[in-house]
mmJSON file of the N, C-alpha and C atoms, coordinates in Angstrom:
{"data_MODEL":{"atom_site":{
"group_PDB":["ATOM","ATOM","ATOM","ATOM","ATOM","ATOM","ATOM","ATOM","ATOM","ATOM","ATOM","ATOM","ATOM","ATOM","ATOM","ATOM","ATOM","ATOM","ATOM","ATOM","ATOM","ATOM","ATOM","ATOM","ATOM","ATOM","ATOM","ATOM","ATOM","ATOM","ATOM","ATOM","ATOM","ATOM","ATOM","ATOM","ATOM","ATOM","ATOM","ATOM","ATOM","ATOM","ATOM","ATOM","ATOM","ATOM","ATOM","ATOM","ATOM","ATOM","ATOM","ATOM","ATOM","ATOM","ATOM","ATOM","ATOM","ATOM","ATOM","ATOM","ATOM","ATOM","ATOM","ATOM","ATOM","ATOM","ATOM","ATOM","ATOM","ATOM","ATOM","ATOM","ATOM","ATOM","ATOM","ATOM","ATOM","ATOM","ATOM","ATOM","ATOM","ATOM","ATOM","ATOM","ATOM","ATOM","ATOM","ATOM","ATOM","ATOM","ATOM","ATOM","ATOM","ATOM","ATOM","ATOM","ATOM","ATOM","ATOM","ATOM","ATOM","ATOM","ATOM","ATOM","ATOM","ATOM","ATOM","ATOM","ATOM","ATOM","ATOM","ATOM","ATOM","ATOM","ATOM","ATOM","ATOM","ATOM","ATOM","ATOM","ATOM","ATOM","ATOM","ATOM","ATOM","ATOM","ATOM","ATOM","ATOM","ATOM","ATOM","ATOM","ATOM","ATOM","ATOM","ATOM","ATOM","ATOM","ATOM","ATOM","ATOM","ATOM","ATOM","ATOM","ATOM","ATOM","ATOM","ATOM","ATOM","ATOM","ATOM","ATOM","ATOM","ATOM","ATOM","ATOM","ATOM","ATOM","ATOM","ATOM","ATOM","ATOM","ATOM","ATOM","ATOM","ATOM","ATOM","ATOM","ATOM","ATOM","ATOM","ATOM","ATOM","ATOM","ATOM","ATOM","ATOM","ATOM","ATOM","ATOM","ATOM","ATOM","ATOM","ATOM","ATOM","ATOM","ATOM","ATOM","ATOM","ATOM","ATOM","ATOM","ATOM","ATOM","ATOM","ATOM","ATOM","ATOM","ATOM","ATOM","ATOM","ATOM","ATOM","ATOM","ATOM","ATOM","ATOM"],
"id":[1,2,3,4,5,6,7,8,9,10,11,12,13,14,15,16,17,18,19,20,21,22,23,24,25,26,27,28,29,30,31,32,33,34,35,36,37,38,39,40,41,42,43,44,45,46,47,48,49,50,51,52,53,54,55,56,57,58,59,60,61,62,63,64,65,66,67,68,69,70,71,72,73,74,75,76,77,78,79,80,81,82,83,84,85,86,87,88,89,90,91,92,93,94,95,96,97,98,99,100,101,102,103,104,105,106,107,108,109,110,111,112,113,114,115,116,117,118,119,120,121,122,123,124,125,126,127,128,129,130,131,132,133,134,135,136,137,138,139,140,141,142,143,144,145,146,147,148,149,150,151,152,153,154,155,156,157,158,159,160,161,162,163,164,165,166,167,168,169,170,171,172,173,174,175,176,177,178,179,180,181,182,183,184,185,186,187,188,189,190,191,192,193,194,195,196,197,198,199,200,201,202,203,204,205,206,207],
"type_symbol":["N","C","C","N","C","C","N","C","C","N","C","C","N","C","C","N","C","C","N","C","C","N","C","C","N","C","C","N","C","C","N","C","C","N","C","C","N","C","C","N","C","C","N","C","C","N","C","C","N","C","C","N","C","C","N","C","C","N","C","C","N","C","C","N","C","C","N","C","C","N","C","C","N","C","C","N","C","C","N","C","C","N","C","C","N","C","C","N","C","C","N","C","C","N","C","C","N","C","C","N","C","C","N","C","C","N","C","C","N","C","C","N","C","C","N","C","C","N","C","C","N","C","C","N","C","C","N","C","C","N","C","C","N","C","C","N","C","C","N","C","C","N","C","C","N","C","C","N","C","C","N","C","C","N","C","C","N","C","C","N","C","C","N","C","C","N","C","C","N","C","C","N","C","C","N","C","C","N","C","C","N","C","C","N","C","C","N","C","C","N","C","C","N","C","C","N","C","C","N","C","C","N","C","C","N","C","C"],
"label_atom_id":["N","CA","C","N","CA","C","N","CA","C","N","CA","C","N","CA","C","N","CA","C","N","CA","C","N","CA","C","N","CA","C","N","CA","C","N","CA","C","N","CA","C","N","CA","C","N","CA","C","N","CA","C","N","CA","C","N","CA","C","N","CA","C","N","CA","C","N","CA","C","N","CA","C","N","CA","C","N","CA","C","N","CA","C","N","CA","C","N","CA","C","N","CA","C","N","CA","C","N","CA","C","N","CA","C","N","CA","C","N","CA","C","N","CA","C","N","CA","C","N","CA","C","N","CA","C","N","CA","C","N","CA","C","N","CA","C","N","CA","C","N","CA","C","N","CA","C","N","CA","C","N","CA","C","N","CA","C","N","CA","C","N","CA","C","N","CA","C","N","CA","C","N","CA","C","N","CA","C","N","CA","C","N","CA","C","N","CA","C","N","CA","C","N","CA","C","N","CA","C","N","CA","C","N","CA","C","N","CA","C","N","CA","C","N","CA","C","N","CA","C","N","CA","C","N","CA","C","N","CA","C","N","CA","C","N","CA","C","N","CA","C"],
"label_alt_id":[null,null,null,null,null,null,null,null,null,null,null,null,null,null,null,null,null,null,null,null,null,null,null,null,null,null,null,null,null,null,null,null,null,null,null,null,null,null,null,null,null,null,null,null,null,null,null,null,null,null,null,null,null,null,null,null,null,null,null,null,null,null,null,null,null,null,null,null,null,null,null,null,null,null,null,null,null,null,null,null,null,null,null,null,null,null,null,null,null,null,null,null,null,null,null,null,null,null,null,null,null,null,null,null,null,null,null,null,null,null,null,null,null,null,null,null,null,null,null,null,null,null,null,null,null,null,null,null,null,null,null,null,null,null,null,null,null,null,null,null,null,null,null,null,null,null,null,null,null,null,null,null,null,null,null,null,null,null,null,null,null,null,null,null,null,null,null,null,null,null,null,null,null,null,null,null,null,null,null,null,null,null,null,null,null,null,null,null,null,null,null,null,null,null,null,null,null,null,null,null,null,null,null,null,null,null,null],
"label_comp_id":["UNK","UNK","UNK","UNK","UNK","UNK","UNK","UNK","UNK","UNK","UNK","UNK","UNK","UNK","UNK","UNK","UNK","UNK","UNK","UNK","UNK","UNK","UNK","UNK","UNK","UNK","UNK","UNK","UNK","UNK","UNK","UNK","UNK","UNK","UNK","UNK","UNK","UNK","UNK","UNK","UNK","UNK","UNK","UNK","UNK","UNK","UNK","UNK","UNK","UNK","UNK","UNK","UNK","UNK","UNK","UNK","UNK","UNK","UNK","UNK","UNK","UNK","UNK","UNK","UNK","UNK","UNK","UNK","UNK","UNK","UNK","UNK","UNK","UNK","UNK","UNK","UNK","UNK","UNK","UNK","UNK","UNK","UNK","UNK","UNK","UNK","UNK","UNK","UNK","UNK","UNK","UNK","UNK","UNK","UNK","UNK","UNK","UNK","UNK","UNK","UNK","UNK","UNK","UNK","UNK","UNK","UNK","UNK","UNK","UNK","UNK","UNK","UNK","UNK","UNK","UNK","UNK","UNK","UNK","UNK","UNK","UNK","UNK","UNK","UNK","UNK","UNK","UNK","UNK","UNK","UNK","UNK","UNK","UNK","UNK","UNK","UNK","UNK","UNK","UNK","UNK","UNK","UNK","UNK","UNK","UNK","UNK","UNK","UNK","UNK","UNK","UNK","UNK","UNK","UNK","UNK","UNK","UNK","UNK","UNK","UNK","UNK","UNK","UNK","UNK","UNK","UNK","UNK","UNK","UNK","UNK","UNK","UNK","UNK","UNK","UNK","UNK","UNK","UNK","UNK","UNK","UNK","UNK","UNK","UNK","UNK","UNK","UNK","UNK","UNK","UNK","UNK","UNK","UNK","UNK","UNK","UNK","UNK","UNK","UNK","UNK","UNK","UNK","UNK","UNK","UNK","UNK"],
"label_asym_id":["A","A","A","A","A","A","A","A","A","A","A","A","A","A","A","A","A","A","A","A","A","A","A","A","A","A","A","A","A","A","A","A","A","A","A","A","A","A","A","A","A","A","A","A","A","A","A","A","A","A","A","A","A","A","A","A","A","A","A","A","A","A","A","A","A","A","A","A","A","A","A","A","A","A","A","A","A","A","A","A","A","A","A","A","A","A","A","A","A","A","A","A","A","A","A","A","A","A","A","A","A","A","A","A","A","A","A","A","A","A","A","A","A","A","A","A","A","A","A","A","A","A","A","A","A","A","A","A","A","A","A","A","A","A","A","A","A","A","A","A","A","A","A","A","A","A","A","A","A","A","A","A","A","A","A","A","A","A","A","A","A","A","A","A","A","A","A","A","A","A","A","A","A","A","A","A","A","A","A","A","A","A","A","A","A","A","A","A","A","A","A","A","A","A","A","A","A","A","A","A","A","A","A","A","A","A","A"],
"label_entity_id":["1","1","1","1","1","1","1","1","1","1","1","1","1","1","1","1","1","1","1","1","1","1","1","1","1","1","1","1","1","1","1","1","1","1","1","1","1","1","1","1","1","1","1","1","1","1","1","1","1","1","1","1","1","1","1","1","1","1","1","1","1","1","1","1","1","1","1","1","1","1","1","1","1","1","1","1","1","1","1","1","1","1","1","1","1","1","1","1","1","1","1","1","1","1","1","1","1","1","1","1","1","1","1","1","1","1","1","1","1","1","1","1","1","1","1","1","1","1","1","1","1","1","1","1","1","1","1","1","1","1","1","1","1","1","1","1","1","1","1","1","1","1","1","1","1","1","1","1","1","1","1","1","1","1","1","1","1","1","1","1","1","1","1","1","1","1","1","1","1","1","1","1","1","1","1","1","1","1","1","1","1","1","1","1","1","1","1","1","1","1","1","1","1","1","1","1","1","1","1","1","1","1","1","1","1","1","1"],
"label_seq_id":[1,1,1,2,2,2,3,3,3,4,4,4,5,5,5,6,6,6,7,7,7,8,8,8,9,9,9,10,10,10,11,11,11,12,12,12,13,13,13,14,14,14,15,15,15,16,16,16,17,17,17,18,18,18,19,19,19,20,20,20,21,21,21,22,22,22,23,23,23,24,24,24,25,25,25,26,26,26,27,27,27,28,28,28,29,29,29,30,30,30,31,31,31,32,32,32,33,33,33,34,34,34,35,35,35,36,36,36,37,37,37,38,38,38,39,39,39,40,40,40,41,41,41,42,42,42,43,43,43,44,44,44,45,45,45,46,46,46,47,47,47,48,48,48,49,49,49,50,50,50,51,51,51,52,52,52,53,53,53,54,54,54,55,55,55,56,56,56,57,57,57,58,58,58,59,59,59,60,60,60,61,61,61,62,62,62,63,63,63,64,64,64,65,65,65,66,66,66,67,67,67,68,68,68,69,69,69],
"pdbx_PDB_ins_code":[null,null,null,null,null,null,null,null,null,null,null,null,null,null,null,null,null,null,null,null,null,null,null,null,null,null,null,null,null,null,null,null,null,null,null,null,null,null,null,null,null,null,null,null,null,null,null,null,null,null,null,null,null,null,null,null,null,null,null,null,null,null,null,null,null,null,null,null,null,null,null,null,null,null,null,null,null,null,null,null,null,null,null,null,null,null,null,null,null,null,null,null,null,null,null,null,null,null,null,null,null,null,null,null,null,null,null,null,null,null,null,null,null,null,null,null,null,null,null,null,null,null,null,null,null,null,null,null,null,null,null,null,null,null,null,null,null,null,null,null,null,null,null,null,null,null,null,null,null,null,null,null,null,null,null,null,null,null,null,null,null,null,null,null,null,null,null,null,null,null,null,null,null,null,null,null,null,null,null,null,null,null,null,null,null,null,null,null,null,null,null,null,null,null,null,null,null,null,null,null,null,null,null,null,null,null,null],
"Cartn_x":[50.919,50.156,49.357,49.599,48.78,47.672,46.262,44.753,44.617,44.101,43.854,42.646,42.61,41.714,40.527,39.416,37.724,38.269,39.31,39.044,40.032,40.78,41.891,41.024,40.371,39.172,37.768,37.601,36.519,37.168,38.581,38.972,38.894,38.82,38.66,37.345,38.121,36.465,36.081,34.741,33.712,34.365,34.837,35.595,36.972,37.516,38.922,38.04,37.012,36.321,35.603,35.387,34.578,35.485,36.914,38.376,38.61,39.115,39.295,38.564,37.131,36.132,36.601,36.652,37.187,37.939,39.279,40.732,40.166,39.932,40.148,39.16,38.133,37.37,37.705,38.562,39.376,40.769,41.064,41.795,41.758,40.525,39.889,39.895,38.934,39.183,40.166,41.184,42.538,43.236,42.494,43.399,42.548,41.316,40.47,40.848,41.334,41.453,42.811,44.033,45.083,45.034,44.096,44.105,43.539,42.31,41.716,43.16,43.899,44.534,45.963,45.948,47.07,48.301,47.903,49.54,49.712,48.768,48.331,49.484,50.838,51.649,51.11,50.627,50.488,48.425,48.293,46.948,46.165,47.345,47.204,46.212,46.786,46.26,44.665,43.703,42.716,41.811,42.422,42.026,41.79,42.93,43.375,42.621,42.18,41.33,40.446,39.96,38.32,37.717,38.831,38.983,38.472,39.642,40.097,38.234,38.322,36.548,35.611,35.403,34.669,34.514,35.713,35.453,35.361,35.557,35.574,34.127,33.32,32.16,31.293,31.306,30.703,30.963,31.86,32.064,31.252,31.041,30.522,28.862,28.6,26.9,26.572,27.407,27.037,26.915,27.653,27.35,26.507,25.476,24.71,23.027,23.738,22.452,22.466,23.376,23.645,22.699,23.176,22.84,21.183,20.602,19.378,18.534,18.615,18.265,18.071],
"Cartn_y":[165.653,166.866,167.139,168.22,168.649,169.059,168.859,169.341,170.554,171.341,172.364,172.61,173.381,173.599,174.021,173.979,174.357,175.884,176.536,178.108,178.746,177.945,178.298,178.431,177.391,177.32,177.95,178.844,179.68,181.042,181.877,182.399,182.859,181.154,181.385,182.382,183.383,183.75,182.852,183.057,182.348,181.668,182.915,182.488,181.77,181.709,180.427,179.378,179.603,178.237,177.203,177.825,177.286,176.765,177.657,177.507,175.663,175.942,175.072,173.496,173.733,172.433,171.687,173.311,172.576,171.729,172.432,171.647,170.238,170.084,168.761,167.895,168.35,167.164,166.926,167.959,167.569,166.065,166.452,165.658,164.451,164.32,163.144,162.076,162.798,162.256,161.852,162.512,162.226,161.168,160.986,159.672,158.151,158.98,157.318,156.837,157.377,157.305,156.598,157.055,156.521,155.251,155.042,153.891,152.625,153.301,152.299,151.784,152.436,152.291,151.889,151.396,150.978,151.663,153.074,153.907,154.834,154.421,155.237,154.819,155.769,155.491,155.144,156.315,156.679,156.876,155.494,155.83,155.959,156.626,157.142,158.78,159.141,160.646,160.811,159.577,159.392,160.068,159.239,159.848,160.988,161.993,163.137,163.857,163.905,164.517,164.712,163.596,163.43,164.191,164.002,165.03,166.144,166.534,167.948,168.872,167.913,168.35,168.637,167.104,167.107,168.874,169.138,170.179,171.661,171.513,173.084,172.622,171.42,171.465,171.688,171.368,171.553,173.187,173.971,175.118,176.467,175.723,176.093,176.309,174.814,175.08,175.821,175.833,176.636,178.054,178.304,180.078,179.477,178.769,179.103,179.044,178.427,177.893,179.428,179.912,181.149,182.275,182.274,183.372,182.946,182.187,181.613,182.219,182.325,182.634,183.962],
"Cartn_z":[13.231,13.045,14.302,14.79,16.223,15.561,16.151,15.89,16.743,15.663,16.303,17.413,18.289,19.384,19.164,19.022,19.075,19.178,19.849,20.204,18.879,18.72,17.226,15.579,16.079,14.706,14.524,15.89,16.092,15.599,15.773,15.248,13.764,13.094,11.397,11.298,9.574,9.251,8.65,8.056,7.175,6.231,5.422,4.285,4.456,4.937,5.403,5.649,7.339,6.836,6.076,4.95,3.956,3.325,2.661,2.334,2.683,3.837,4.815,4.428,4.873,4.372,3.27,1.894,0.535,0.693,1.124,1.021,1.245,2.649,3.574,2.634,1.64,1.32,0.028,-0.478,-1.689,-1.265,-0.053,0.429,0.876,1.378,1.589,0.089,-0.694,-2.064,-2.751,-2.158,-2.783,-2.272,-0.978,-0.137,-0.466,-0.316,-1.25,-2.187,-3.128,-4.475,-4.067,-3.674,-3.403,-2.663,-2.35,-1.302,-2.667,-2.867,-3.766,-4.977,-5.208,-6.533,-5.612,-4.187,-3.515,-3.836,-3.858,-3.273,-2.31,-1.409,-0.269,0.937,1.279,2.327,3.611,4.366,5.298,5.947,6.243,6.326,7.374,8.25,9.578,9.138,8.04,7.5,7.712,7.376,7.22,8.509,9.311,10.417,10.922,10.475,11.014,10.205,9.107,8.296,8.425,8.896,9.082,10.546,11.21,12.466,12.242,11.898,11.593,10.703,9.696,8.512,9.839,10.253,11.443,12.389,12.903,13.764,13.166,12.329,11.127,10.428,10.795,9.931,11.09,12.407,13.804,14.113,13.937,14.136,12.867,11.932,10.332,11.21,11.53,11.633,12.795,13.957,14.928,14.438,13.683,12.969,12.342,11.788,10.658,11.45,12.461,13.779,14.415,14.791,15.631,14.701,13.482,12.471,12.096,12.252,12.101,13.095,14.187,15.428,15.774],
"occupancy":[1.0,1.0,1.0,1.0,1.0,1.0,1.0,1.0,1.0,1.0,1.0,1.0,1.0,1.0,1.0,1.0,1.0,1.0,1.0,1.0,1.0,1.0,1.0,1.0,1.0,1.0,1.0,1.0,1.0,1.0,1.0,1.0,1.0,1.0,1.0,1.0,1.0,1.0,1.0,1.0,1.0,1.0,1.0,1.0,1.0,1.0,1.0,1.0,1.0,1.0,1.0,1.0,1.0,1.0,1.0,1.0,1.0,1.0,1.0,1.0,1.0,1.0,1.0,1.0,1.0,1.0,1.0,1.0,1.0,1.0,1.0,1.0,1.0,1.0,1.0,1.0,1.0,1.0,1.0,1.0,1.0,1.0,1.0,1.0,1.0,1.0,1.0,1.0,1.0,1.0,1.0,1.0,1.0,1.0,1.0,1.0,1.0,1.0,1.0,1.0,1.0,1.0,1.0,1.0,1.0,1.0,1.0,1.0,1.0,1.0,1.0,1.0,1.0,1.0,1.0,1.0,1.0,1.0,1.0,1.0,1.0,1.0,1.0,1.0,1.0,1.0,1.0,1.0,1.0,1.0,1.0,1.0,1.0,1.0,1.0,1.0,1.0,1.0,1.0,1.0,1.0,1.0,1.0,1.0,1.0,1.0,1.0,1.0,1.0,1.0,1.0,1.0,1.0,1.0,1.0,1.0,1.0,1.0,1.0,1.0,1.0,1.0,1.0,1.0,1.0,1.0,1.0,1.0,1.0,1.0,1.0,1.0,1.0,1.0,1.0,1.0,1.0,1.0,1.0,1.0,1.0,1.0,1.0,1.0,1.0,1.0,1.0,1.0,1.0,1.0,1.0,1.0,1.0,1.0,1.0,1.0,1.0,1.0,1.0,1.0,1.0,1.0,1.0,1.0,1.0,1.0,1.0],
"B_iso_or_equiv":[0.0,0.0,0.0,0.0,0.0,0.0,0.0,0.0,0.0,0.0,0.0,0.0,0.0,0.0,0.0,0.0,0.0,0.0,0.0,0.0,0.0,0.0,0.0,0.0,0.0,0.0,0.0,0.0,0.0,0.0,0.0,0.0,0.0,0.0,0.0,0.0,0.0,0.0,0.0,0.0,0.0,0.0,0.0,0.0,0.0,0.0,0.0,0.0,0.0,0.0,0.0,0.0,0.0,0.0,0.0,0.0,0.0,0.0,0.0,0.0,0.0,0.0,0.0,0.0,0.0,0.0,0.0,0.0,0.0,0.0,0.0,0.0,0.0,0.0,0.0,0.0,0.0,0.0,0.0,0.0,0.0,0.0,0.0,0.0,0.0,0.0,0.0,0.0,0.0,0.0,0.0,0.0,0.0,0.0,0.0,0.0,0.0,0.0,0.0,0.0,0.0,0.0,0.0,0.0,0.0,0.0,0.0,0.0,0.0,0.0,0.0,0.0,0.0,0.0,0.0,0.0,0.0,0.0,0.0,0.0,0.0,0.0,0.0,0.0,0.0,0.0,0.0,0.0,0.0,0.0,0.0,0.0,0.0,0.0,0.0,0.0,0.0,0.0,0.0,0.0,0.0,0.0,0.0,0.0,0.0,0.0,0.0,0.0,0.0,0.0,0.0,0.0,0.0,0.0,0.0,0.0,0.0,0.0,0.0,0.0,0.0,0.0,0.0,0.0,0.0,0.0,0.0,0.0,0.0,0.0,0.0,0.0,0.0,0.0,0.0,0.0,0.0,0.0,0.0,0.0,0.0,0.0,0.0,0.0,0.0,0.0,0.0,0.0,0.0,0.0,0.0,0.0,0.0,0.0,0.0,0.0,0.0,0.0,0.0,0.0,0.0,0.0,0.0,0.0,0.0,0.0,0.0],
"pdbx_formal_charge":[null,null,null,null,null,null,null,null,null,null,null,null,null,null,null,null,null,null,null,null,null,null,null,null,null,null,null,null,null,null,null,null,null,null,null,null,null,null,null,null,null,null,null,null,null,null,null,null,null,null,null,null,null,null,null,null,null,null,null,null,null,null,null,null,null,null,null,null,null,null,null,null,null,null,null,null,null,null,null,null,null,null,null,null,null,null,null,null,null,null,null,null,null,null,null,null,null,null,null,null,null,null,null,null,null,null,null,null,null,null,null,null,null,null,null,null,null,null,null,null,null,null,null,null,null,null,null,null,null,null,null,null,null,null,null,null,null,null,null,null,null,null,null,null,null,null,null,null,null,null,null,null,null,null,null,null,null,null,null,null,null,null,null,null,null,null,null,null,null,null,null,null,null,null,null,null,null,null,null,null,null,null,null,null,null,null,null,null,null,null,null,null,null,null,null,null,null,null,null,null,null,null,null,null,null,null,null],
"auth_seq_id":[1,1,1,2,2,2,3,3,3,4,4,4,5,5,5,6,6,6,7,7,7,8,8,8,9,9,9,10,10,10,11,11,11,12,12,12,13,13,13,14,14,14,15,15,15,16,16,16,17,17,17,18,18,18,19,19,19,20,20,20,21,21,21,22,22,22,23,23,23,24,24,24,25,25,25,26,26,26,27,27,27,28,28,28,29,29,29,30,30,30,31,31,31,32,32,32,33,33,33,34,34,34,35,35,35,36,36,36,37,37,37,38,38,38,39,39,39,40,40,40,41,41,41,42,42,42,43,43,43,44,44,44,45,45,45,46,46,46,47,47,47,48,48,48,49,49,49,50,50,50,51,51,51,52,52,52,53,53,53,54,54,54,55,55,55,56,56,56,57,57,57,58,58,58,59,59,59,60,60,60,61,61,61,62,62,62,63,63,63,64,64,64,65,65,65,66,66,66,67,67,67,68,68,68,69,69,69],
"auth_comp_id":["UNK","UNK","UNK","UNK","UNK","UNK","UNK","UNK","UNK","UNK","UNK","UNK","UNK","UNK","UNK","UNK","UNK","UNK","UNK","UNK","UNK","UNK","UNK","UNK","UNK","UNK","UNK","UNK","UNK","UNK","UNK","UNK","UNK","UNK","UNK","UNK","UNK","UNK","UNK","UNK","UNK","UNK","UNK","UNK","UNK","UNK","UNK","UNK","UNK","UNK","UNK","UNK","UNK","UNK","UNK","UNK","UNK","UNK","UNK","UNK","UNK","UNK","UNK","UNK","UNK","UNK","UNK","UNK","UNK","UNK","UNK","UNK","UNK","UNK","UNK","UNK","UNK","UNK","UNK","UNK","UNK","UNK","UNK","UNK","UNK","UNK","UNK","UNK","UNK","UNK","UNK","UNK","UNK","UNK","UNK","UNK","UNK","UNK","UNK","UNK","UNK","UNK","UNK","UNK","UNK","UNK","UNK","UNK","UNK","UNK","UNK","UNK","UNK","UNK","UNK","UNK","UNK","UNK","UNK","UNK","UNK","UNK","UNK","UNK","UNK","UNK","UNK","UNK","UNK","UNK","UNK","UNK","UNK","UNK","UNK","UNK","UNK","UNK","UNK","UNK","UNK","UNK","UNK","UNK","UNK","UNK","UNK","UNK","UNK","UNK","UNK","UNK","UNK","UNK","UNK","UNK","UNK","UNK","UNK","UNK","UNK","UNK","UNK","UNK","UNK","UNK","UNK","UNK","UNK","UNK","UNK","UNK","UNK","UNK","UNK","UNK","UNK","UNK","UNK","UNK","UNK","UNK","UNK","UNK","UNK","UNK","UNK","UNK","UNK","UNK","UNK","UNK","UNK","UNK","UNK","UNK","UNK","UNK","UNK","UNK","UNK","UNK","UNK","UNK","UNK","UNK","UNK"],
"auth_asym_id":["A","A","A","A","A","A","A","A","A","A","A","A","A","A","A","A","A","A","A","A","A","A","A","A","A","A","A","A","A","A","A","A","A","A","A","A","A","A","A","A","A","A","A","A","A","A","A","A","A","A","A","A","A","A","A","A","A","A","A","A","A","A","A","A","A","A","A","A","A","A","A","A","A","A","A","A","A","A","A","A","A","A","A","A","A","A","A","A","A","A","A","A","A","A","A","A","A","A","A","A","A","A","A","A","A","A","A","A","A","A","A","A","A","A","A","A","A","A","A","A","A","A","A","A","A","A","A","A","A","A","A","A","A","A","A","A","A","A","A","A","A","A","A","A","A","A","A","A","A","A","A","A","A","A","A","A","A","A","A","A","A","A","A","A","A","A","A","A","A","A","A","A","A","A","A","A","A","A","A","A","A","A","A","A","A","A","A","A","A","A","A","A","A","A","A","A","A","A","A","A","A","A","A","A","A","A","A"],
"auth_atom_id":["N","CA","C","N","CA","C","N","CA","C","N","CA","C","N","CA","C","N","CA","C","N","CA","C","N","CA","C","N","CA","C","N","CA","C","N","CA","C","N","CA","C","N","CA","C","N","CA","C","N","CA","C","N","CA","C","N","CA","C","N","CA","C","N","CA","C","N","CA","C","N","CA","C","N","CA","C","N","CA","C","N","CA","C","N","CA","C","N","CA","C","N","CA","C","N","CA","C","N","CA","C","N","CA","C","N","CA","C","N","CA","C","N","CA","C","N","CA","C","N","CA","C","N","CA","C","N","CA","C","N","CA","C","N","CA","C","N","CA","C","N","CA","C","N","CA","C","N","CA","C","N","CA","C","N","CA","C","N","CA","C","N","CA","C","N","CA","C","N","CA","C","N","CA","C","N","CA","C","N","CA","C","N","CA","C","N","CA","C","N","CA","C","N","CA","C","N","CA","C","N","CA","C","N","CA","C","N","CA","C","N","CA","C","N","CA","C","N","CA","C","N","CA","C","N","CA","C","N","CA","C","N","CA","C","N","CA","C","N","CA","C"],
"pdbx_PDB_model_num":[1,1,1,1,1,1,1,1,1,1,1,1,1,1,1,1,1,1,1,1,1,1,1,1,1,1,1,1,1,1,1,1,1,1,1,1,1,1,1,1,1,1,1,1,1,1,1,1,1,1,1,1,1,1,1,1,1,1,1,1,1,1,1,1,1,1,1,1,1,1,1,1,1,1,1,1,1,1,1,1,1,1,1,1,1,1,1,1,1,1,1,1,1,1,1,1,1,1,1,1,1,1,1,1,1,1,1,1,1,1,1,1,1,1,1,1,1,1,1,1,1,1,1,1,1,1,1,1,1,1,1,1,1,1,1,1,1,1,1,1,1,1,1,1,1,1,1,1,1,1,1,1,1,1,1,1,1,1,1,1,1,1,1,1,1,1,1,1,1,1,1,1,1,1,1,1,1,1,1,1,1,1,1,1,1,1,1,1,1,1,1,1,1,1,1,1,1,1,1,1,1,1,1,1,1,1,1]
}}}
């Protein structure tokens, strides 16, 4: 999975990014859970997730920092 670029994810609106947040932390949950209950394949995913939340949650507060101001 290629990560998307800081300028690809500045593009998103609000609403995809919030979208977005959901998914990945629904997903997250979903991979804990799989892991804990040992049917977790691929737990390279973990990573990439947490990425991915990470920079759509850094791009989230800069608008909320921006819009504050």
């Amino acid at each position: 999975m290629a990560r998307p670029n800081a300028a690809e994810v500045r593009k998103l609106s609000d609403a995809d990014l919030t979208e977005q947040i959901d998914g990945l932390r629904r997903e997250l949950f979903q991979l804990r859970f799989q892991q804990a209950t040992r049917q977790l394949a691929n737990t390279h995913r973990f990573k990439e997730v947490r990425i991915k939340l990470a920079q759509l949650m850094t791009v989230q507060s800069e608008r909320q920092r921006s819009a504050a101001s």
